[in-house]
C-alpha positions in Angstrom: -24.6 80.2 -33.8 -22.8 79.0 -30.9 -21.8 82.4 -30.1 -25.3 83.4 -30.1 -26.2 80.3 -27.6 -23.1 81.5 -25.3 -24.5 84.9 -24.9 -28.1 84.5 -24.3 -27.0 81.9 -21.3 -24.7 84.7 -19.9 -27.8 86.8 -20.1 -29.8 84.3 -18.6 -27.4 82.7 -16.3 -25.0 85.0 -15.4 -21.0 83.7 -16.3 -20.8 81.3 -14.8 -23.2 79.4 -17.5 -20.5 78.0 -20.4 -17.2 79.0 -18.1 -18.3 76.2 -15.4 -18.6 73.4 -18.4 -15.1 74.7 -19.7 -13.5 74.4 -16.3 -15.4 70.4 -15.8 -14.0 69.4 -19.0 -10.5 70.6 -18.1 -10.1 69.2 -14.5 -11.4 66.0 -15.0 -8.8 64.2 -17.4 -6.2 66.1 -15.1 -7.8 64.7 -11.8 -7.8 61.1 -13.5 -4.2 61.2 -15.1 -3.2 62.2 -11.6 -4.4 59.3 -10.0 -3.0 56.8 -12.8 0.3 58.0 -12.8 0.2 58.8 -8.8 -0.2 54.9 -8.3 2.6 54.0 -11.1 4.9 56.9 -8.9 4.5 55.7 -6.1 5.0 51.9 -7.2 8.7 53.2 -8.7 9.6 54.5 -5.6 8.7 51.6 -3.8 10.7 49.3 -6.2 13.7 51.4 -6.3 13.5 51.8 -2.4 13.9 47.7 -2.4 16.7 47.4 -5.2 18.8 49.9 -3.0 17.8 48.7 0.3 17.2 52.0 2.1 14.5 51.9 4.7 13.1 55.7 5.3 12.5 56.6 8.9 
């Protein structure tokens, strides 16, 4: 049945019907995992910069 659903919105819609939901549900976790762990990088980095002193120029 869901087969028959994909294909009559191809028909109606073109491809771009189930693909674009596919591609939504795949980015967003990505995107918000990103920006999580992006933060908790970046806060390392900063840490470790302090523990060995370095300044970056």
């Amino acid at each position: 049945m869901c087969k028959a659903v994909a294909e009559d919105e191809v028909e109606e819609e073109g491809e771009t019907g189930i693909n674009t939901g596919i591609l939504y549900l795949m980015v967003v976790p990505y995107i918000v995992l990103f920006i999580v762990f992006r933060k908790k990088i970046f806060g390392f980095l900063k840490d470790l910069k302090k523990a060995t002193g370095k300044s970056s120029t």
